[in-house]
C-alpha positions as CSV (number, residue, x, y, z in Angstrom):
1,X,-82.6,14.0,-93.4
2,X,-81.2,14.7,-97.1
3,X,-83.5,18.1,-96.9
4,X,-82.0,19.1,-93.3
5,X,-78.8,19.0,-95.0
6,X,-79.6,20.7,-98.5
7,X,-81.3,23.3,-96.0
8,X,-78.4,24.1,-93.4
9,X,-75.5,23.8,-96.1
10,X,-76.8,25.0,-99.2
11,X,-79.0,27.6,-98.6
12,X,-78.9,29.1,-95.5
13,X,-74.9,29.8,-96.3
14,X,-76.1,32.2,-99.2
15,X,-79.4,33.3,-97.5
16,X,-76.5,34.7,-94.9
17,X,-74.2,36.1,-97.1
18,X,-77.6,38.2,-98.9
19,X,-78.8,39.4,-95.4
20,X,-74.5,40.4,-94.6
21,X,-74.8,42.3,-98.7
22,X,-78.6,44.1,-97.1
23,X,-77.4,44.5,-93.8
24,X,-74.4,46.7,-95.1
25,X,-76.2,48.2,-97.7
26,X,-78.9,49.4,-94.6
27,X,-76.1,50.6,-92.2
28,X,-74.4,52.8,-95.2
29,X,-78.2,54.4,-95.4
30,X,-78.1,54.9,-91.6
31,X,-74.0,56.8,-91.5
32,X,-76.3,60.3,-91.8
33,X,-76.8,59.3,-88.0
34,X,-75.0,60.1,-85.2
35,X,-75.0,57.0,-82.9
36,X,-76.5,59.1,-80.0
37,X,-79.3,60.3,-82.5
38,X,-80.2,56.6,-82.8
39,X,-83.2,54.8,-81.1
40,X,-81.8,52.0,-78.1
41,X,-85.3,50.1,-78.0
42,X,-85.2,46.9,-75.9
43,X,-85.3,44.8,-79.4
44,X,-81.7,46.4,-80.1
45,X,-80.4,45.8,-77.1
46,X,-81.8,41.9,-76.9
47,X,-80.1,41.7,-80.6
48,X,-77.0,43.0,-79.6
49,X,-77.2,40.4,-76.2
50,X,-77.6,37.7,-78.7
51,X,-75.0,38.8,-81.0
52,X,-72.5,38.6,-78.0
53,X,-73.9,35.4,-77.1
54,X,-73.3,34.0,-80.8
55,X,-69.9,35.3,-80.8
56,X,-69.2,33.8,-77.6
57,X,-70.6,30.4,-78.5
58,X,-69.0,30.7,-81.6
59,X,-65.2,31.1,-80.5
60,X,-66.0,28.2,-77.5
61,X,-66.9,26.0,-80.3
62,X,-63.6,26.9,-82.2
63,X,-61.4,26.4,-79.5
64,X,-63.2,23.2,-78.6
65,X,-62.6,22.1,-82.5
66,X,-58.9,23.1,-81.8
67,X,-58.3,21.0,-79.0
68,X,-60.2,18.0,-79.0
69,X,-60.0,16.9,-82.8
70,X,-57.2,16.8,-85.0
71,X,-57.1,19.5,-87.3
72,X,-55.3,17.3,-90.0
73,X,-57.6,17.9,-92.9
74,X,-60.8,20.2,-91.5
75,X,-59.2,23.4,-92.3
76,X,-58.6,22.1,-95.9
77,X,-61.8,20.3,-96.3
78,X,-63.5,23.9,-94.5
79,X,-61.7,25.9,-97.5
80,X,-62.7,23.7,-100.2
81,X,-66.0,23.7,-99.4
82,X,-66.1,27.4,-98.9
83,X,-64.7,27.5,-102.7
84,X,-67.3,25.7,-104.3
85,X,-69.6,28.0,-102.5
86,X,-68.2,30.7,-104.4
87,X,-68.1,28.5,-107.4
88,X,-71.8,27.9,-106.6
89,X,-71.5,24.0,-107.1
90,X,-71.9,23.2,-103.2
91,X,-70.0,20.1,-102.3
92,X,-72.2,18.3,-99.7
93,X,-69.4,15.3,-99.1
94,X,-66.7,17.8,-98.0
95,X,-68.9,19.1,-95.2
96,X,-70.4,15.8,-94.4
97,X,-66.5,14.4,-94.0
98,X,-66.2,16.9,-91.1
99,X,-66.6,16.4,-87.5
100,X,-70.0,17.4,-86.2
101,X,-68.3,20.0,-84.0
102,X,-67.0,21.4,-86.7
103,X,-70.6,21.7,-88.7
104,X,-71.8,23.1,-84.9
105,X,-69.2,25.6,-84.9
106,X,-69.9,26.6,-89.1
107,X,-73.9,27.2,-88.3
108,X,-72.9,29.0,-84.9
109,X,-70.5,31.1,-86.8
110,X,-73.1,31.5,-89.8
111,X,-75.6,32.7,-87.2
112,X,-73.8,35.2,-85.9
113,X,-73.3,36.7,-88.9
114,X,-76.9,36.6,-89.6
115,X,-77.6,38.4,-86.3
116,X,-75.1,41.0,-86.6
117,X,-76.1,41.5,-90.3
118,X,-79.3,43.2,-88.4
119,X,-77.1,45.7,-86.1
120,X,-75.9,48.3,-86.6
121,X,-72.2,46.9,-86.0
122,X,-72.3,45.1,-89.6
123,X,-69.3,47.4,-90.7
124,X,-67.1,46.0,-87.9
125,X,-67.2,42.5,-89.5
126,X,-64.4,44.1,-91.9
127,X,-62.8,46.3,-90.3
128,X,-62.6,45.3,-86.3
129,X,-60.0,47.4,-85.5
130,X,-62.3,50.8,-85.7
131,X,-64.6,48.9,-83.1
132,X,-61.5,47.8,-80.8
133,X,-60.4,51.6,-81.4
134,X,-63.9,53.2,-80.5
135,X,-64.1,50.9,-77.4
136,X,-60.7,52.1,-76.0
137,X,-61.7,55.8,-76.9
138,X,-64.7,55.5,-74.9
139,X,-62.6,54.0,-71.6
140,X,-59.8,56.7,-72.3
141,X,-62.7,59.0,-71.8
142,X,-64.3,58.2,-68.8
């Protein structure tokens, strides 16, 4: 069980946060492209399904964290494990001091990242407002 846990919170956080640093390093390589100029195969459009699904799961799990636990000390103990991954000394008692929907709601939220790391919507992870923007140009238009 010790190797589940060096697994899902020491390394897949920075394998995810290398695949987010390619991801948006690929999609800079691909802004030559017009979107229409771009291939839909079925494989993009089942990736961007499951992006929506992750994003879906993921704020479910968030609101269920909200309301059925108290939120006393997760967001603290959520931010100070986040800071020793950037410190690169991974604290494995913070996140093992958490509720278990909170973990579910970290490796949903972590997997959606991954997912859309591989779309072509990566650049909307930091700036969603030029996605909500596009979306409402597109319905002003039709």
């Amino acid at each position: 069980m010790e190797m589940l846990h060096i697994i899902l919170w020491m390394i897949y956080p920075y394998t995810v946060i290398a695949i987010l640093g390619m991801g948006l390093v690929w999609q800079y390589d691909l802004t030559r492209w017009q979107d229409d100029q771009l291939p839909d195969s079925i494989g993009s459009r089942m990736l961007k399904k499951t992006a929506g699904g992750l994003l879906i799961l993921s704020f479910l799990s968030g609101i269920a964290v909200i309301f059925f636990y108290s939120m006393a000390n997760e967001p603290v103990d959520l931010f100070y494990w986040v800071v020793s991954l950037i410190q690169l000394k991974p604290n494995m008692e913070v996140i093992e001091s958490i509720s278990i929907l909170s973990r579910i709601h970290l490796i949903l939220l972590l997997t959606f990242i991954l997912v859309v790391s591989l779309t072509k919507y990566v650049y909307y992870i930091f700036k969603p407002h030029r996605y909500i923007k596009k979306r409402l140009a597109q319905r002003n238009f039709q």
